[in-house]
C-alpha positions as semicolon CSV with decimal commas, in nm:
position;residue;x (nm);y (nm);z (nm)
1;X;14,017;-0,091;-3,870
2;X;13,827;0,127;-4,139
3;X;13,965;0,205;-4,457
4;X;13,829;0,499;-4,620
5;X;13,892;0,528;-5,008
6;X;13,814;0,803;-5,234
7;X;13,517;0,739;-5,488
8;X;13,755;0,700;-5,783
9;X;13,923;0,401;-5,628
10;X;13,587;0,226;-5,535
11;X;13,491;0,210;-5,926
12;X;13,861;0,098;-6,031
13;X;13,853;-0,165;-5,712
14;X;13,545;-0,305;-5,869
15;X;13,654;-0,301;-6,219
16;X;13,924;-0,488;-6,126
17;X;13,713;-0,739;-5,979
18;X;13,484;-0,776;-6,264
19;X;13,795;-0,805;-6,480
20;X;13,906;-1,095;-6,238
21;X;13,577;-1,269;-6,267
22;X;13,522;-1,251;-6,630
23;X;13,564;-1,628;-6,854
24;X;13,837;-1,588;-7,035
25;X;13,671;-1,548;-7,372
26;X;13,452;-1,256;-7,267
27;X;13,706;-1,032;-7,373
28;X;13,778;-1,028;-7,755
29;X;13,429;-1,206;-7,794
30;X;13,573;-1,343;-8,148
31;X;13,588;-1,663;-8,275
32;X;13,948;-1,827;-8,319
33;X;13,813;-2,180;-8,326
34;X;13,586;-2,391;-8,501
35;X;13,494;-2,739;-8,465
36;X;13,293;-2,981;-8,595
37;X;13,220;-3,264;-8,373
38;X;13,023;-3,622;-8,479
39;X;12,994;-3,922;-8,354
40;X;13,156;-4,131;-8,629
41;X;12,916;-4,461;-8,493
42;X;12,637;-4,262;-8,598
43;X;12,723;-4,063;-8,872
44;X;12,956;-3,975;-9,144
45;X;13,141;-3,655;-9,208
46;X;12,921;-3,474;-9,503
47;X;13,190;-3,383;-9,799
48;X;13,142;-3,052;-9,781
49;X;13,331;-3,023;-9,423
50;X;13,638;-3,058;-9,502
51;X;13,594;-2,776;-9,824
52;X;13,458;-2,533;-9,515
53;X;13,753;-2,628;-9,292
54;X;13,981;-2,538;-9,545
55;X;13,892;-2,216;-9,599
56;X;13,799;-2,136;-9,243
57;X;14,180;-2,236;-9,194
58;X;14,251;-1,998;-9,506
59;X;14,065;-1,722;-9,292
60;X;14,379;-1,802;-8,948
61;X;14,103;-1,972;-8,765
62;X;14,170;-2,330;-8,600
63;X;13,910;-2,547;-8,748
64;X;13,878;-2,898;-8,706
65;X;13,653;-3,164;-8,756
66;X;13,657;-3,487;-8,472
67;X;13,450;-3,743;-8,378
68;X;13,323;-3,646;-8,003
69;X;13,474;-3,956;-7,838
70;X;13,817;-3,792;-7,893
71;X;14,073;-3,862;-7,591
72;X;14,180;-3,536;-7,505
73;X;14,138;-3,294;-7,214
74;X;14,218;-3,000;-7,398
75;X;13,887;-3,031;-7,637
76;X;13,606;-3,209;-7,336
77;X;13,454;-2,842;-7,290
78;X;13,374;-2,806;-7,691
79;X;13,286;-3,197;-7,665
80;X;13,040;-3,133;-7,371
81;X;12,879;-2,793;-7,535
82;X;12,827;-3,017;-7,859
83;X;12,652;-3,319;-7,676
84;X;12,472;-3,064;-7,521
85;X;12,377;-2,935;-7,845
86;X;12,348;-3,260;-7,994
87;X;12,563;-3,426;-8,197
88;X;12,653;-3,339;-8,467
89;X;12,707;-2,961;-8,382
90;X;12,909;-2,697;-8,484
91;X;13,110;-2,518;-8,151
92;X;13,217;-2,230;-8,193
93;X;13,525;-2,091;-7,922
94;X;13,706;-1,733;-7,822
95;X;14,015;-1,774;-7,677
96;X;13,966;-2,149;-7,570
97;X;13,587;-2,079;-7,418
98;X;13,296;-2,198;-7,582
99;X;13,066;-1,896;-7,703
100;X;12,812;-2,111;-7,879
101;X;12,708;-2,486;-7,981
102;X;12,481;-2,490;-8,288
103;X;12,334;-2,724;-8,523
104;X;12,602;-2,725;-8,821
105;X;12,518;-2,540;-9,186
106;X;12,434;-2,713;-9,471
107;X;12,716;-2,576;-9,692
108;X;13,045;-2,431;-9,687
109;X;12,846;-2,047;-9,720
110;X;12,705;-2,157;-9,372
111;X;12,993;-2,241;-9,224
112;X;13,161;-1,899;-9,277
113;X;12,818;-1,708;-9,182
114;X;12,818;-1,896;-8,838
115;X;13,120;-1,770;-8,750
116;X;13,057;-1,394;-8,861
């Protein structure tokens, strides 16, 4: 059996697909979370982190700093993106999905560029 649809429902029968195969941070594409992950064996947290956290909190985004052997399931994707990266890195989320690992800033100023 042949089902014959009009061209209008062909394009909104393959948006929906696309729609249905998109990550789930494709859509707002804008950073809610921020974290800074180390391996506290190997390094130390620089004292500037925790000024940039605090004002990346002031801006409503979740920032954290951890150390990458951190127990919990929630946080493994950022983990693996930042080992990836190398450690320490800077991960960068939308909506739970990691949209970039970097190297972190030097300062607080390149903490907030980063996530612009």
């Amino acid at each position: 059996m042949t089902i014959i649809m009009p061209r209008s429902h062909h394009l909104l029968l393959l948006l929906a697909v696309l729609l249905l195969l998109l990550p789930s941070g494709t859509a707002s594409g804008k950073i809610d979370q921020v974290f800074y992950i180390y391996e506290t064996s190997e390094t130390s947290e620089p004292p500037y982190i925790a000024a940039a956290i605090r004002q990346l909190d002031d801006l409503g985004l979740d920032a954290r700093a951890f150390d990458a052997d951190r127990d919990n399931q929630n946080l493994q994707p950022a983990i693996a993106a930042a080992r990836a990266a190398g450690l320490p890195s800077l991960v960068l989320l939308s909506d739970y999905s990691v949209v970039r690992a970097i190297e972190p800033p030097a300062d607080v100023e390149g903490f907030l560029e980063a996530v612009n």
